[in-house]
C-alpha positions as CSV (number, residue, x, y, z in Angstrom):
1,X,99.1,113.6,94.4
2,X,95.8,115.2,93.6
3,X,93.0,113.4,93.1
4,X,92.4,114.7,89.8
5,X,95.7,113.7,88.8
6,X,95.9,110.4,90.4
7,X,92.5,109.3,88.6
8,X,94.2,110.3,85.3
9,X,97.4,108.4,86.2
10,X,95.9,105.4,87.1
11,X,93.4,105.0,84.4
12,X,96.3,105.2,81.7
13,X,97.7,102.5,83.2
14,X,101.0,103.8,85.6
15,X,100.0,101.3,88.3
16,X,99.1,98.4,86.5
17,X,102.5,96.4,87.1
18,X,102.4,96.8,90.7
19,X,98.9,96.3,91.0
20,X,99.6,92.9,88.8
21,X,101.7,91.8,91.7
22,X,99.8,92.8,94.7
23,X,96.5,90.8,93.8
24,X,98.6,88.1,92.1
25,X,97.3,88.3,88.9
26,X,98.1,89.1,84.8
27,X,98.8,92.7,84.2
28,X,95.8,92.2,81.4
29,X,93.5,91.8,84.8
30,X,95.2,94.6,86.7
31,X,92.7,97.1,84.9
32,X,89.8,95.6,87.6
33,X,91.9,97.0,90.6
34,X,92.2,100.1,88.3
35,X,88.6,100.5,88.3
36,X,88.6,100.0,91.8
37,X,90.8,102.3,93.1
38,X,89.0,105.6,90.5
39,X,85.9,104.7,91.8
40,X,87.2,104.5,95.7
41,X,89.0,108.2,94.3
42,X,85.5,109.3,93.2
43,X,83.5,108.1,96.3
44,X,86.2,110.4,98.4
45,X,86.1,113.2,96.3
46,X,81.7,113.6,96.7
47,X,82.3,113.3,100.3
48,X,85.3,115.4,100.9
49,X,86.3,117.5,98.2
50,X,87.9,117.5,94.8
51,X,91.6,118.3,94.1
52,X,92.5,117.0,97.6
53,X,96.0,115.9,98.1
54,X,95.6,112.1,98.7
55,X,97.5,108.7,99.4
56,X,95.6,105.0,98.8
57,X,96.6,102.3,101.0
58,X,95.9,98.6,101.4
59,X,95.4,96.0,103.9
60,X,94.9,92.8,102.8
61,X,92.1,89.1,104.4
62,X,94.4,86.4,105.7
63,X,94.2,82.8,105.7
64,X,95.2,80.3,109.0
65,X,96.8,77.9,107.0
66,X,98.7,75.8,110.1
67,X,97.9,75.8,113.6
68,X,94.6,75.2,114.5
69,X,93.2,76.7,117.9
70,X,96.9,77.0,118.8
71,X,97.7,80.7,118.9
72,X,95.7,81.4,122.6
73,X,97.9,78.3,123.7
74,X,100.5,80.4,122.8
75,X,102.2,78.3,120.4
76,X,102.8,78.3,116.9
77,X,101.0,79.2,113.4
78,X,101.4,79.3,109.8
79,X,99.3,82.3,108.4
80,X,99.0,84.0,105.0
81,X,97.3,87.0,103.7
82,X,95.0,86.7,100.8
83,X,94.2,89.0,97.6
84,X,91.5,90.7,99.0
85,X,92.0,93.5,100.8
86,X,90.5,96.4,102.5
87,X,91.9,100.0,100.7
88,X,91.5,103.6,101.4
89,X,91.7,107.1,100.0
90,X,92.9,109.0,102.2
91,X,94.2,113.1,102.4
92,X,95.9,114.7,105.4
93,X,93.9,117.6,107.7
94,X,95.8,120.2,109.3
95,X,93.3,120.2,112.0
96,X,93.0,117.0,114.6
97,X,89.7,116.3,113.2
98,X,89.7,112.4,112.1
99,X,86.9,111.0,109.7
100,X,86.6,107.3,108.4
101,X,83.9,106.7,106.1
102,X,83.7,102.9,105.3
103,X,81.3,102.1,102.4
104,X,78.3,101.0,103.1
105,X,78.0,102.2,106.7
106,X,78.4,105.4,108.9
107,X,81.4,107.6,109.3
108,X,83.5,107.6,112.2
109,X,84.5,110.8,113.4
110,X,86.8,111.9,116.1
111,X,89.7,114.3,117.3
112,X,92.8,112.7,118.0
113,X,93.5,115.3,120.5
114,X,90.6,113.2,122.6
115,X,92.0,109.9,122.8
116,X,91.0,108.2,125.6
117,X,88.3,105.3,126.0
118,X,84.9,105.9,125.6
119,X,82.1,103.6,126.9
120,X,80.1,104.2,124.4
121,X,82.6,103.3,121.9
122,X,82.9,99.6,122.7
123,X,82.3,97.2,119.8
124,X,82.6,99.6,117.1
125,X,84.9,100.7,114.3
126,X,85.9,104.4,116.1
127,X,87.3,102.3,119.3
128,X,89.6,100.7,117.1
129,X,90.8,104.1,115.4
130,X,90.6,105.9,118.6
131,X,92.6,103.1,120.0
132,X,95.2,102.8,116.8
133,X,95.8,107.1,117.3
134,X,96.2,106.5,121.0
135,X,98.9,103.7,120.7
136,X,101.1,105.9,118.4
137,X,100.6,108.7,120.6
138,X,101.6,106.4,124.1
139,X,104.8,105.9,121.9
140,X,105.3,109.5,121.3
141,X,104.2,110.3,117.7
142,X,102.2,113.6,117.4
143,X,99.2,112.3,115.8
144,X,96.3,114.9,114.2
145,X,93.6,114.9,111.8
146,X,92.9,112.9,108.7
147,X,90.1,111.9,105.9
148,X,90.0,108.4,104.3
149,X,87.1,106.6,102.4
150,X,87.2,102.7,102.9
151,X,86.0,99.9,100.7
152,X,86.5,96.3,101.3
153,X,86.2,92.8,99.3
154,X,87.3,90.9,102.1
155,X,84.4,88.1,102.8
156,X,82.4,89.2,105.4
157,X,81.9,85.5,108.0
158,X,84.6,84.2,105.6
159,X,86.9,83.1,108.5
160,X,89.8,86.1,106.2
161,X,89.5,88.7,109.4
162,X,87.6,91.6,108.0
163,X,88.4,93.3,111.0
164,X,92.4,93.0,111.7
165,X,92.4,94.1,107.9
166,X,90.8,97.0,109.0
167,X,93.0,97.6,111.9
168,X,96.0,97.3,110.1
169,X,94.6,99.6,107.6
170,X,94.3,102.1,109.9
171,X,97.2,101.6,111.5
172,X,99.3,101.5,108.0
173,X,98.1,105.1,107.4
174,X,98.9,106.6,111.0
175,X,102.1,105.1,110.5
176,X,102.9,107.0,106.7
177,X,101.2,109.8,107.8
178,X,102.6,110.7,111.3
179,X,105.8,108.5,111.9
180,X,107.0,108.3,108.7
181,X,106.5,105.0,107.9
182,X,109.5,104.0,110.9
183,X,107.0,101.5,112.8
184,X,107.9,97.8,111.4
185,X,104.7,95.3,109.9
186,X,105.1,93.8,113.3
187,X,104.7,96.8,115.4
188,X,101.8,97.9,113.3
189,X,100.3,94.6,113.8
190,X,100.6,95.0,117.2
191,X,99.1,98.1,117.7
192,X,95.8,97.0,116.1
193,X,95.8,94.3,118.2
194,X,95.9,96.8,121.3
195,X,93.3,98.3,119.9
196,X,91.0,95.8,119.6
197,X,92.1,94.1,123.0
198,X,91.9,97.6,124.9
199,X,89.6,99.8,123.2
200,X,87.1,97.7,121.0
201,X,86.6,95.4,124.2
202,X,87.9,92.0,122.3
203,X,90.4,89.5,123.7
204,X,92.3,88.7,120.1
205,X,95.7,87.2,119.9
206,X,97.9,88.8,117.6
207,X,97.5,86.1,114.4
208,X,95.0,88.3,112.4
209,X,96.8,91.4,112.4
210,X,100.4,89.9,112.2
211,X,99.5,87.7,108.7
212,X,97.6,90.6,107.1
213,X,100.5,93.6,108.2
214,X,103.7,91.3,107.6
215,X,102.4,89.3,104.3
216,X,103.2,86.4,102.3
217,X,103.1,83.4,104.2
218,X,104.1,84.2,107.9
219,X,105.2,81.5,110.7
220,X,104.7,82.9,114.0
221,X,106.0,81.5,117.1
222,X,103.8,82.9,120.5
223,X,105.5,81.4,123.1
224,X,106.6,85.1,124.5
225,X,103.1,86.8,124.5
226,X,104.8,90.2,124.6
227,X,107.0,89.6,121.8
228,X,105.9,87.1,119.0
229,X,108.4,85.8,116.8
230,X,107.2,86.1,113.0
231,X,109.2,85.3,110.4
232,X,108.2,85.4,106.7
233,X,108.2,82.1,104.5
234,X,110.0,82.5,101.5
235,X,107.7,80.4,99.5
236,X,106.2,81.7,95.6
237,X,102.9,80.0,96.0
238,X,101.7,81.4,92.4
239,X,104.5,78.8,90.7
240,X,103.0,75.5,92.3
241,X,100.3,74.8,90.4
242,X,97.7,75.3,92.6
243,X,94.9,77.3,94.0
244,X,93.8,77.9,97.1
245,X,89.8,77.8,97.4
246,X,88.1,78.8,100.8
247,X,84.8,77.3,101.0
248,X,81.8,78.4,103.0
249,X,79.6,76.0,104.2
250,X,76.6,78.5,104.8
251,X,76.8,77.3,108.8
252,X,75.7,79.9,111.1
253,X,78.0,81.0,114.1
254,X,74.8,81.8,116.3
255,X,74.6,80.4,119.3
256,X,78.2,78.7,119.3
257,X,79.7,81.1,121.4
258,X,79.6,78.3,124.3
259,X,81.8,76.0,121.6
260,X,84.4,78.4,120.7
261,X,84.8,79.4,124.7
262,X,85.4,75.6,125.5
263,X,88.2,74.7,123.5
264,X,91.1,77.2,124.9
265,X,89.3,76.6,129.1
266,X,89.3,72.7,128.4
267,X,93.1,73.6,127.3
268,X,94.0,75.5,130.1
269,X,92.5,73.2,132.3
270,X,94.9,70.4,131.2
271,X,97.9,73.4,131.9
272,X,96.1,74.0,135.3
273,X,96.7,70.7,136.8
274,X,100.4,70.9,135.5
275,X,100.5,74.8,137.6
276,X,100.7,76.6,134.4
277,X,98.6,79.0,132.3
278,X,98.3,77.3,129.2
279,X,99.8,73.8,127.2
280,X,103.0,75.8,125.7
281,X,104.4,75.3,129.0
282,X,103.4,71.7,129.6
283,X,106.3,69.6,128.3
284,X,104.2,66.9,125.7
285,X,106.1,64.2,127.7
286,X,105.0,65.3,131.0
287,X,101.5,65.2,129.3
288,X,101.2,61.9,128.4
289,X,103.2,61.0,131.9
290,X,100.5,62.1,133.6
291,X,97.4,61.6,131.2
292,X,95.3,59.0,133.7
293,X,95.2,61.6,136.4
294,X,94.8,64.9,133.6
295,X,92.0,62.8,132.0
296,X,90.1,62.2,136.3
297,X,90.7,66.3,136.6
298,X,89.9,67.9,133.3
299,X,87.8,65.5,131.4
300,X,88.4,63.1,128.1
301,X,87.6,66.2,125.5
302,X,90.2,68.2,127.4
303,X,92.8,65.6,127.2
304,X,92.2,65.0,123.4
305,X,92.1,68.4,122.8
306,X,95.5,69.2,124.6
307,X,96.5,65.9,122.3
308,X,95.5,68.1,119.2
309,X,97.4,70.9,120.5
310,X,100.8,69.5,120.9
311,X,100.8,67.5,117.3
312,X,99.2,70.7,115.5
313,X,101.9,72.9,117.1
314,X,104.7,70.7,116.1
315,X,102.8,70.5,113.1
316,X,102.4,74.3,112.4
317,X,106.3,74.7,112.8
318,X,107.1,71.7,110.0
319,X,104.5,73.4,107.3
320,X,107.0,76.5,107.6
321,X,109.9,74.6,107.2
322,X,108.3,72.4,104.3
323,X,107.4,75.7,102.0
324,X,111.0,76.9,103.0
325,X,112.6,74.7,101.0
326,X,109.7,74.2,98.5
327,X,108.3,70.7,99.8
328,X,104.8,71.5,98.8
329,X,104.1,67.7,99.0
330,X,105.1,67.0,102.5
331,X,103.2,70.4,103.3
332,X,99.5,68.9,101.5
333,X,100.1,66.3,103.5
334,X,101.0,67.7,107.3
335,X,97.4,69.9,105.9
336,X,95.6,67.1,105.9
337,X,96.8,65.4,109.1
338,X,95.8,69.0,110.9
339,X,92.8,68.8,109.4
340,X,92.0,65.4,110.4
341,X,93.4,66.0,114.0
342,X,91.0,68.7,114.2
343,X,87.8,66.5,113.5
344,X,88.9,63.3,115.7
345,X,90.9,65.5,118.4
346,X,89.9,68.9,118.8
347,X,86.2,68.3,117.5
348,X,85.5,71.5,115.9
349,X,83.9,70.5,113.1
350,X,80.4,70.9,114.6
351,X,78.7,71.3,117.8
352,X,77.3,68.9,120.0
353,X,74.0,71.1,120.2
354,X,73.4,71.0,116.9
355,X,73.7,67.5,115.6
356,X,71.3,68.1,112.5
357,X,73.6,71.0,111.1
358,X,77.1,69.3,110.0
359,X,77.7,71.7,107.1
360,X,81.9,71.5,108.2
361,X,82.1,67.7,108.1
362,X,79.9,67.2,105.0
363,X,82.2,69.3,103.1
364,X,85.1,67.8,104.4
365,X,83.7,64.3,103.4
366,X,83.5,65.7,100.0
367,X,86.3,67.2,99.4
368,X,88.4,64.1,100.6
369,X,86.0,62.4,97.7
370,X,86.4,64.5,95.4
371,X,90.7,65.6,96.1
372,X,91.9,62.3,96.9
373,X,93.7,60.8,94.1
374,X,93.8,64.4,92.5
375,X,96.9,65.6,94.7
376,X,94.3,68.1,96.7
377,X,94.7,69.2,100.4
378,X,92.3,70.0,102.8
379,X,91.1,70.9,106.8
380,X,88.5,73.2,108.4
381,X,89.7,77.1,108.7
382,X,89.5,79.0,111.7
383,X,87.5,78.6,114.3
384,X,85.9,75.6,113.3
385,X,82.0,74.3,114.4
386,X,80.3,76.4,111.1
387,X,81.8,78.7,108.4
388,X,84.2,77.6,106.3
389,X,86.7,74.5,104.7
390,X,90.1,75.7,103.4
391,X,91.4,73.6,100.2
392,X,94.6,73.2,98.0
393,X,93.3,72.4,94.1
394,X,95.8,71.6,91.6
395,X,95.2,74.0,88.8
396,X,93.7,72.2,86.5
397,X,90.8,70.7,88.3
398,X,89.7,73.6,90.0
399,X,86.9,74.6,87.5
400,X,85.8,70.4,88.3
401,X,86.2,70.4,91.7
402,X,84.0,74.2,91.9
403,X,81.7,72.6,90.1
404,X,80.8,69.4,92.2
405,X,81.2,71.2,95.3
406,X,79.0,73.9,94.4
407,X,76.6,71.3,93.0
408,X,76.0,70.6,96.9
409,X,76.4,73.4,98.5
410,X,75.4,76.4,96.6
411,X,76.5,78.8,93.9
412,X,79.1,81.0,95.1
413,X,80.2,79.1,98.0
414,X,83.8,78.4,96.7
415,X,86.3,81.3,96.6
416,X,89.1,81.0,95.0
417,X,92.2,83.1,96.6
418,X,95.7,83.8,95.9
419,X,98.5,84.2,98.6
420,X,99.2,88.0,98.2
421,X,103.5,88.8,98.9
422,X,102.3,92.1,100.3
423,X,101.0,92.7,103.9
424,X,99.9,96.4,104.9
425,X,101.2,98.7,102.3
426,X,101.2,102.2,100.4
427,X,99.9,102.1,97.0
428,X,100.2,105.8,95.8
């Protein structure tokens, strides 16, 4: 469509019902995203042209819901994506000339006839398309040249994966535009992930990209690294009554690399005394067979770490199985039990080094103040240490439990999400 004509569709309203049901909200709300996407068409047209021929596509944040430090263990998690999203305007070249312009920062430019790694590249946004084009070329796609203009809402530091939205953004548009759109979610999600392993220089798993390609709530079972098993939850979470709200703790993640790095060695430790590579392939019976000697050889934190792993894995697959058949009670409370495994077991909620600065365990205090009694769920997100608390709020307390939270921690610091049904997608 041109982009004329695409502006003029849009504003009177033509996408309003499926934009109502990818952000999960009221058609009556759907004329924000309407705004969003004319001005994204406008902010493509000043840099490349008016009248172009263009398609919009969308990559939505994603939440780790179950499974906590579990995926480089290679077991199981429960992931979602979230209603924000990366998008992009985007219009075919006939050339092999390839420009992404993200707002806010530099354009990436690059011929995908030239697709093999460069040096310089590592670390930034043009490895990962570089590495996306060469992936689909490896499996024998004839890519070539393309324009796109990126804007994102996803939470920068948020814990939602700015980056494997990207990733699957890009790779959602090399998929419509050069394969036909015959690569699966899963295969998409995969090839970001080589491209951030290979290219960008980043040892990811393949969580990030898998919840925010496939959508909705996704289970994912690592145990074969090469082929992941992810299967979508059929679970409406906009008809249970209640919200989930991602806080952010204003922790900073400087200086916790050594943290983050100690939590899958101390794991693999406990797998190396066992001869494996990591705890998926340590029978949890053997484990505790053999815990004196494990704890002599790898250290107490190790041994309640690999404790952690084996109840949050078992934990991770039950969560599924609860939203499955629409047990959202027995799912708040396997949440919580995560959560507090996480704090007693796999003590991630704030680094030895830094003591003073508990901004993770404060809030968690406070939430189990404020939710108990009120039907709430809560646990740290992600990586744990700093960053952010993910919570379940019944509906109508929310604007209460914002409030006192917010009190303490800062204006702004609660965001309040929907799960979106829609991974990677087309949206004209």
């Amino acid at each position: 469509m041109l982009s004329s004509k695409a502006k003029e569709w849009i504003a009177n309203g033509n996408l309003d019902v499926k934009l109502a049901y990818l952000y999960v909200c009221n058609p009556d709300k759907a004329k924000d995203y309407r705004n969003r996407l004319i001005k994204a068409i406008e902010n493509f047209e000043k840099r490349y042209g008016t009248d172009r021929d263009i398609r919009i596509f969308s990559a939505p944040g994603r939440t780790e819901v179950g499974g906590n430090h579990t995926d480089h263990q290679r077991g199981n998690v429960l992931a979602a994506s979230v209603n924000l999203d990366v998008i992009a305007v985007v219009s075919k070249r006939e050339d092999s000339r390839v420009q992404v312009e993200s707002e806010g920062y530099p354009a990436d430019t690059l011929d995908a006839d030239d697709l093999g790694k460069k040096k310089e590249e590592k670390n930034t946004s043009s490895a990962l398309i570089r590495g996306i084009l060469s992936r689909y070329a490896q499996m024998g796609y004839r890519v070539g040249g393309f324009e796109a203009y990126t804007t994102s809402n996803v939470l920068s530091g948020s814990g939602l994966s700015s980056s494997a939205a990207f990733e699957v953004l890009i790779g959602t548009i090399v998929n419509d535009l050069f394969c036909g759109g015959k690569e699966s979610a899963l295969k998409v999600a995969q090839i970001g992930q080589y491209a951030e392993n290979v290219y960008f220089g980043k040892p990811c798993g393949l969580m990030d990209e898998a919840a925010s390609s496939v959508g909705g709530f996704v289970a994912i079972d690592f145990r074969d690294a090469e082929n992941p098993t992810v299967r979508k939850v059929d679970f409406d979470f906009a008809k249970c009554g209640y919200s989930l709200c991602i806080i952010d703790t204003k922790g900073s993640h400087a200086d916790l690399t050594p943290d983050y790095a100690a939590i899958p060695a101390e794991m693999k430790a406990v797998a190396a005394y066992f001869g494996k590579e990591v705890l998926s392939e340590v029978g949890e019976d053997a484990f505790y067979r053999e815990i004196a000697e494990v704890r002599k050889q790898a250290g107490d934190r190790a041994v309640l770490r690999a404790i952690h792993f084996y109840a949050d894995n078992r934990r991770a697959k039950q969560e599924a199985e609860a939203l499955n058949r629409g047990d959202f009670e027995t799912f708040k409370k396997l949440i919580i039990e995560s959560g507090y495994s996480s704090y007693m077991y796999l003590q991630n909620v704030f680094s030895p080094s830094h003591v003073q600065e508990q901004g993770v365990s404060l809030t968690l205090a406070l939430c189990q103040k404020y939710l108990d009694g009120k039907g709430g769920a809560y646990r740290v997100h992600g990586g744990g240490f700093a960053g952010t608390v993910q919570t379940f709020v019944p509906d109508g307390y929310l604007t209460e439990f914002v409030g006192k939270m917010e009190a303490v921690l800062g204006e702004g610091s609660c965001h309040v999400l929907s799960i979106r049904p829609v991974g990677g997608t087309r949206i004209l």
